[in-house]
N, C-alpha and C positions, 0 to 999 in steps of 0.2 A: 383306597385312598391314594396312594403309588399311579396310580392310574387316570385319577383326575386331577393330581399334580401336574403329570407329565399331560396330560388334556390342555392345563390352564397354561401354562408354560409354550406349548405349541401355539394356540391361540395368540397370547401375548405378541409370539415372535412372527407369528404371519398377518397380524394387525399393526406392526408399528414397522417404519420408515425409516431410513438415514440418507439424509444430502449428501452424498459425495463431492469434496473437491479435488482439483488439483492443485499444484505448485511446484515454482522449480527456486533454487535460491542459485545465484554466484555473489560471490567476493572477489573485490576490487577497491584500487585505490583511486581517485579522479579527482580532477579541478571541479573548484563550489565554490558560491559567491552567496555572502547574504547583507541584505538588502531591510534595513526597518524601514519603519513604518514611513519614513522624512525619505523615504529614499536616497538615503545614506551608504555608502557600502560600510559595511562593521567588519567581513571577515570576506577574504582572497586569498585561494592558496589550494592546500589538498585536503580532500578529509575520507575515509573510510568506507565504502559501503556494503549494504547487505542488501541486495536487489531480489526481488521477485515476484513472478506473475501466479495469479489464482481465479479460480471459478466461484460465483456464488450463484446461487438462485434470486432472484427477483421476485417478488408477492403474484406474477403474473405468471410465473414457470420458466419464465425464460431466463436462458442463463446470459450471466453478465461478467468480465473479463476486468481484472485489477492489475494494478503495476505496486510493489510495493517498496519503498526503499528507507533502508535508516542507514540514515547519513551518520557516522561520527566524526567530530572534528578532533584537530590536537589534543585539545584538554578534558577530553571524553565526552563532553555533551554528545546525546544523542537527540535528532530529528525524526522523526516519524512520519512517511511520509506517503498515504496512499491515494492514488491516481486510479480514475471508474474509466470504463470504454465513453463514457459517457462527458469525459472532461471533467466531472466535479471530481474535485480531491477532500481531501482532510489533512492537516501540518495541526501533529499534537493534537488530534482531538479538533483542533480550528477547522472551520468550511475555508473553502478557497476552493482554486481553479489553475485549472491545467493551463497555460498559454502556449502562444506558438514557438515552437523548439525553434531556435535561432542559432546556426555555424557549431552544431552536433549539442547546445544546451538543452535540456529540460528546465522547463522554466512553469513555476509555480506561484501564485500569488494567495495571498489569503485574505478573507475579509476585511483585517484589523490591516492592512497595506503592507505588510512585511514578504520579500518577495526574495525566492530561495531558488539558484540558475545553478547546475550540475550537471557532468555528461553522465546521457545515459549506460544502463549496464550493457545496452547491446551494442553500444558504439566500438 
């Protein structure tokens, strides 16, 4: 019995998979600007971040490179903010899009028009 445990056990573990990723994190403090929907500015000044890049897999095997960053501002809200090799991002779960980095910004927009400019962690 001992024996075809250790059998089904072995199998188990030469049948099943794990995706490895990576990632690196820094912290940093930096200039952030947000922007609703009216294209209004709400909020200029400092806020907090937690930056960092990762691998995933793709449905097709190939692998694909993320930027991730949560933003905190003074009053603790946090932003969530992930950026694909690919331009498409997500702000909170929201779809949105990477735009063109402008005088060291990241700059993000999201479908609902609320648009979040911060320097990056590697600047």
């Amino acid at each position: 019995m001992k024996k075809l445990f250790a059998a089904m056990v072995l199998l188990t573990t030469l049948t099943s998979y794990s995706v490895a990723s990576a990632s690196t994190t820094i912290e940093y403090d930096a200039k952030c600007k947000y922007f609703d929907a009216k294209k209004l500015l709400k909020y200029s000044g400092k806020c907090h971040f937690n930056w960092g890049v990762g691998m995933n897999p793709k449905s097709n095997g190939i692998m694909s490179t993320y930027q991730r960053y949560i933003m905190t501002y003074p009053n603790g809200n946090e932003v969530w903010i992930f950026i694909n090799d690919d331009d498409s991002a997500t702000v909170n779960d929201i779809p949105a899009m990477s735009l063109k980095a402008k005088n060291g910004y990241e700059k993000v927009k999201t479908t609902q028009g609320e648009i979040f400019e911060f320097t990056k962690g590697s600047e």
